[in-house]
C-alpha positions as CSV (number, residue, x, y, z in Angstrom):
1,X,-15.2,0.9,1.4
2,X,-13.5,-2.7,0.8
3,X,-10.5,-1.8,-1.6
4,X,-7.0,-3.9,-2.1
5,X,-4.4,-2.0,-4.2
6,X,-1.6,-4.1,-5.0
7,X,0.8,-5.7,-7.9
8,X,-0.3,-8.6,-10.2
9,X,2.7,-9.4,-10.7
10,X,4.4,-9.6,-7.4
11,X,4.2,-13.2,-5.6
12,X,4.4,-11.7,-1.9
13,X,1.2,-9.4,-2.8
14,X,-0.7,-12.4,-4.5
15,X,0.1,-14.7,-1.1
16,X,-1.5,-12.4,1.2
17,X,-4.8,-11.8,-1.1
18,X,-4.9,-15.5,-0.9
19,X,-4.7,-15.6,2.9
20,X,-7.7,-12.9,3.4
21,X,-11.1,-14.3,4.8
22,X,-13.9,-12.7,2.4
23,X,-11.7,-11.6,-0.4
24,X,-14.6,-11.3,-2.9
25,X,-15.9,-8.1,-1.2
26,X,-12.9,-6.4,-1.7
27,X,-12.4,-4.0,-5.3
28,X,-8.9,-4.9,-6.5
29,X,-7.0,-2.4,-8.2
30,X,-3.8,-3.7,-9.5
31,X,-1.1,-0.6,-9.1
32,X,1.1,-1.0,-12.3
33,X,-1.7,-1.4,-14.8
34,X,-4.3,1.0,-13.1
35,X,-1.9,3.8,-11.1
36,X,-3.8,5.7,-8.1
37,X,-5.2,9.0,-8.2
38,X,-4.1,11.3,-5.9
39,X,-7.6,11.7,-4.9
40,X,-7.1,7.7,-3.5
41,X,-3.5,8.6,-2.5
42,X,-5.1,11.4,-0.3
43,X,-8.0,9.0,1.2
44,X,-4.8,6.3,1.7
45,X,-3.3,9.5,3.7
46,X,-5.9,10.1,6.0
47,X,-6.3,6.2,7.3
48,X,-2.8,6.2,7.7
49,X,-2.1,9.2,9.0
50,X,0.7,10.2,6.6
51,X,2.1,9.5,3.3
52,X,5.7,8.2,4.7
53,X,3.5,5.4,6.7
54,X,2.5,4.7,2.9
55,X,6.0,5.0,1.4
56,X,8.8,1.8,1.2
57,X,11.7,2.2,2.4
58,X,12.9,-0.9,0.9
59,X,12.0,-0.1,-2.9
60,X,15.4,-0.6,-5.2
61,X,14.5,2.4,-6.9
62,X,14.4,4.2,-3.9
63,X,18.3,3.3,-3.2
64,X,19.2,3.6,-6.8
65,X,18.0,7.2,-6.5
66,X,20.2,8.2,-3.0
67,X,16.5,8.8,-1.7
68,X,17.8,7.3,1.4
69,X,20.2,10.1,1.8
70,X,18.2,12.7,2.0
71,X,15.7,14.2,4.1
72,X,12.4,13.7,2.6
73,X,8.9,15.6,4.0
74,X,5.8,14.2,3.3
75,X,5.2,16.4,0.1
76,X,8.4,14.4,-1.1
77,X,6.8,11.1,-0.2
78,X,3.4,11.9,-1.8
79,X,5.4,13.0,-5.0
80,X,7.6,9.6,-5.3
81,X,4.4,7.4,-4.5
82,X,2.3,9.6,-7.4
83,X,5.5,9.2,-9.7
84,X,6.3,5.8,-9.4
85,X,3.9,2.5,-7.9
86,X,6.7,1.0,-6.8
87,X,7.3,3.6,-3.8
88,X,3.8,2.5,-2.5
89,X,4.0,0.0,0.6
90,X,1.7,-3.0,-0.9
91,X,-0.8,-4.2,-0.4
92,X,-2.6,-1.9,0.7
93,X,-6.0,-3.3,1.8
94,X,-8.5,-0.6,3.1
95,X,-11.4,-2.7,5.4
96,X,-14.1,0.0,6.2
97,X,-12.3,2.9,8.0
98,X,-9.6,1.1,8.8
99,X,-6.3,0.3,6.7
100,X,-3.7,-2.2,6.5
101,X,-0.3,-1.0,5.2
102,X,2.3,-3.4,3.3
103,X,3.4,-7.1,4.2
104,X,5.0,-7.7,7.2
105,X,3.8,-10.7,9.1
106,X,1.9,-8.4,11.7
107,X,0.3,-6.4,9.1
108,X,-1.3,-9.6,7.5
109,X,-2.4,-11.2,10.6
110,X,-3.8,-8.2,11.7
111,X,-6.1,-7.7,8.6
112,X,-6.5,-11.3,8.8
113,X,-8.3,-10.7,12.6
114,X,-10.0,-7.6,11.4
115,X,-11.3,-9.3,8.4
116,X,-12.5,-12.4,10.0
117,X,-14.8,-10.7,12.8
């Protein structure tokens, strides 16, 4: 599977789809106007090996709801991330069986590699 979940509207996401060597084989699934099912949540899950690896941290809504004071478990995390597409770490790009979470400049240069082999 060749999938890229990410926002249309967000500049940062739309950078690094530019930036990916063989982007036409990818299915992209823009979060806000087609939200994930948890059946893709849980396949998301499984590459990454939980949903916090999944979840940001550095969401506003996620400090406007004192979620950084608590103590979430990763029921909590899958809950926010079903509720709300801005709790997901985008992109998101899923290459074969490996995936590729959010936009840090290690992140996209590793897809980058992975993708260029």
């Amino acid at each position: 599977m060749r999938k890229i979940y990410h926002l249309k509207t967000c500049s940062t996401c739309q950078r690094i789809l530019k930036s990916l060597p063989k982007i036409e084989t990818f299915q992209l699934q823009d979060i806000k106007a087609e939200p994930m099912t948890v059946k893709q949540l849980e396949e998301m899950q499984k590459l990454a090996g939980s949903y916090e690896a999944l979840f940001s941290k550095r969401a506003t809504l996620y400090k406007e709801m004192g979620l950084k004071d608590e103590q979430l478990s990763e029921a909590d995390f899958r809950r926010y991330i079903l509720e709300h597409y801005t709790f997901l770490s985008r992109p998101v790009i899923i290459a074969d069986d490996k995936i590729f979470v959010g936009n840090s400049p290690k992140v996209v240069q590793q897809a980058i590699e992975y993708l260029s082999k």
